[in-house]
N, C-alpha and C positions, 0 to 999 in steps of 0.2 A: 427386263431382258427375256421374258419366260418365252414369249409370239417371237422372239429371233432365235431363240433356240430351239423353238418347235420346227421351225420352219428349216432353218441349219439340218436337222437330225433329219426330218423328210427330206428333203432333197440328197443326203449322202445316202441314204437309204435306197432312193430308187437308183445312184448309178451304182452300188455296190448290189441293188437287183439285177440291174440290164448286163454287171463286166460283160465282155465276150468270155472270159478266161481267166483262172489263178493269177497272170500274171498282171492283168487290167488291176482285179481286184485289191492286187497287193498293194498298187501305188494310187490306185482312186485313196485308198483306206492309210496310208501313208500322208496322203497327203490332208484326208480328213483331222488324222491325229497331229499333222502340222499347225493346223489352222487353231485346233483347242489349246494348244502350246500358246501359239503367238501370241491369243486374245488374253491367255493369264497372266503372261509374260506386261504384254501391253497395259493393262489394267495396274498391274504392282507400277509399273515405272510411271504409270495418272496420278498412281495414290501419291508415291513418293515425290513427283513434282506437287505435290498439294493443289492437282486439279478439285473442282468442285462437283458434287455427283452428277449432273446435268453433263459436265466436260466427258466426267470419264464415261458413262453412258454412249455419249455418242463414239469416243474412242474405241470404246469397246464392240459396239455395229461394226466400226468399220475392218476392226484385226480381225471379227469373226466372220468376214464377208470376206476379205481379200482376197482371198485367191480361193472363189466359189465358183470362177469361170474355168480354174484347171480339169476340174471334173469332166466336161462338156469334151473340155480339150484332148482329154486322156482318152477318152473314149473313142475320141473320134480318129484323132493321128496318133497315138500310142506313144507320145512321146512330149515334155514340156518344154522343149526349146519354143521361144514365141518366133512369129515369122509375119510377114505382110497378112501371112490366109489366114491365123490367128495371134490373136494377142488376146494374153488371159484374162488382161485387166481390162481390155473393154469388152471383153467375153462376158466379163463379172457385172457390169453395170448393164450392157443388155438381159443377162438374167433377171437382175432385182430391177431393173424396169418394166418387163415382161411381167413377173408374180408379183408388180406390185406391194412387198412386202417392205419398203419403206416412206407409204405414202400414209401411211397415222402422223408422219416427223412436218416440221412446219418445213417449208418451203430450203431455208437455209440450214435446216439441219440435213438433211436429205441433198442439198448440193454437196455441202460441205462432206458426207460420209462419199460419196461419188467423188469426189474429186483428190480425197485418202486412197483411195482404192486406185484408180487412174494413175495416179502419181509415186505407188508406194514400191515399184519396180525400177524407177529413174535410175540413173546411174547419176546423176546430180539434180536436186531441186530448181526450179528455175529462181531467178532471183528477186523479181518480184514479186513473189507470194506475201498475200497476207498474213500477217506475224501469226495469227491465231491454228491459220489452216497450215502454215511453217509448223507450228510445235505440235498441231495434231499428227500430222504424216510424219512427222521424225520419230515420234514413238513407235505408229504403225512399222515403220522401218528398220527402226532398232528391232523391233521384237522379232523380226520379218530375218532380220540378219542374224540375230543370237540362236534362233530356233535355226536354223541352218547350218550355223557351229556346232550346235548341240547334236543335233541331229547327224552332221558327220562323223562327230567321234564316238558316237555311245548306241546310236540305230544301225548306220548304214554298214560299219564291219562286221556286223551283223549277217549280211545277206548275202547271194549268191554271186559272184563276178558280173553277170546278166543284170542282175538285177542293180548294183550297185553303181553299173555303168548310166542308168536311167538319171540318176542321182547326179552324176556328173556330168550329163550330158555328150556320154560317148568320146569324149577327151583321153587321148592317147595315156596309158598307164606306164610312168616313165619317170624316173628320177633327175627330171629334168627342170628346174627354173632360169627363164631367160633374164640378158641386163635389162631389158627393157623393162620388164617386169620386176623384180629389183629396184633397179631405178625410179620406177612409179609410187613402191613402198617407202622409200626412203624419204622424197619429196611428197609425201602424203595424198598423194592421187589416187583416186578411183581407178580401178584397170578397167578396161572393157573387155566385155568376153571375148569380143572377137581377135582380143592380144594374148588369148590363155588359150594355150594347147595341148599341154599336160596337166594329169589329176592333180600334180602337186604345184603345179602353178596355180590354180583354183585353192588349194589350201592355203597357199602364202596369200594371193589375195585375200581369202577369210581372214590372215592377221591382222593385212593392211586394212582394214576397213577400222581398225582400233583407232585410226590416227585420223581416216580419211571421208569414212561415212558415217560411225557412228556419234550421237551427237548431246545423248540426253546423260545427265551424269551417272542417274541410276541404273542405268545401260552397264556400263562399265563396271560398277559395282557388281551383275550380275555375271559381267564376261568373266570377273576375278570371282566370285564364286563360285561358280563353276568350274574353274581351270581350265577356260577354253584353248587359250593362248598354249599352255604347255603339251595340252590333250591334242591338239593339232598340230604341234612341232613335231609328236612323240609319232605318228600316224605317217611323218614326210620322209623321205627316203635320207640317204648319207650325202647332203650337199655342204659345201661351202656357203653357198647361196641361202641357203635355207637357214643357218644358223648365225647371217650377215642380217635376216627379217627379223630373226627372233628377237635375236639381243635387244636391236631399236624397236620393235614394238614393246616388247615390255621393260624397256626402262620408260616409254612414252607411257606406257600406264600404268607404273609404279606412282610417277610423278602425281597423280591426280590424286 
């Protein structure tokens, strides 16, 4: 792994050289510190499925690559909502296509890390994946999702209203969760962003994903470790609604 982590740390290097500004800087290097999260995060939950060093090897390329295309992105629109004019994951495989830095991998290793990376932002897998590149990308994605949890309750109250709006993507700051939304938790679906309006509809999604996205057992073990589940109730404003999510997501992961 030593030529992907050389290569990982030169390239955050140079856009944390170019920021325009403190505030580029803050979320190029935010999200640098994301990515070192997801890939340890990723790698424990390889071990714990009793992948073989070869598997988690390449699991591990691909959580340390995943979102190497936000960089480019941050700098350029100051902002990571993905859009038609970018998308971060195919930002990210035109970079490692461009530096060439996973062309030592055989052919199908190298698709297979590009197509983790491609896939590890869905809002649902498609259903034809092959079993192998299914259980690779559901790790990349747990770790993708937990570091996101983690990252809301214990980083981002951390920082400045400005800056924390980045993090949420500019979503109305409001003690508001809709039935729709609700409703999506209950019946274990995916929200889509474009149904989340307020901050705290974004957090309740965050629970829902316990029942709805996340997929690998050791996943869970780590959301209950962490006390993500409570650490995000505690963070969400005084709703009914909100305390209608909590109950069913963690009697849903007590059960496990």
């Amino acid at each position: 792994m030593d030529k992907y982590f050389d290569f990982f740390n030169k390239y955050n290097d140079y856009y944390m050289e170019i920021a325009k500004d403190q505030f580029q800087k803050l979320h190029i290097h935010r999200k640098i510190e994301h990515s070192k999260r997801v890939y340890k995060i990723a790698v424990e939950v390889a071990r714990k499925l009793e992948l073989n060093e070869e598997e988690i090897r390449l699991v591990g390329i691909a959580s340390l690559f995943h979102d190497i295309g936000r960089l480019p992105q941050f700098f350029q629109y100051n902002t990571y909502k993905d859009s038609k004019i970018c998308d971060h994951s195919l930002l990210g495989i035109q970079v490692l296509e461009q530096e060439k830095i996973l062309d030592d991998l055989s052919s199908d290793e190298k698709r297979m890390i590009l197509e983790i990376i491609r896939l590890h932002d869905y809002k649902e897998l498609p259903s034809d994946l092959p079993k192998k590149l299914y259980d690779y990308v559901s790790i990349v994605r747990d770790a993708d999702k937990i570091d996101w949890m983690y990252s809301m309750v214990n980083i981002i109250p951390k920082l400045s209203e400005k800056d924390q709006a980045v993090f949420y993507s500019n979503k109305e700051n409001k003690n508001f969760i809709s039935k729709k939304v609700v409703e999506s938790i209950l019946n274990n679906q995916v929200i889509s962003k474009k149904d989340m309006d307020t901050i705290d509809e974004l957090r309740a999604a965050a629970m829902g994903w316990v029942t709805s996205f996340i997929k690998c057992p050791p996943s869970y073990e780590i959301i209950k470790r962490e006390n993500l589940i409570q650490k995000t109730f505690n963070l969400m404003g005084d709703t009914k609604e909100k305390q209608v999510i909590f109950d069913y997501v963690r009697i849903w992961i007590n059960r496990l």
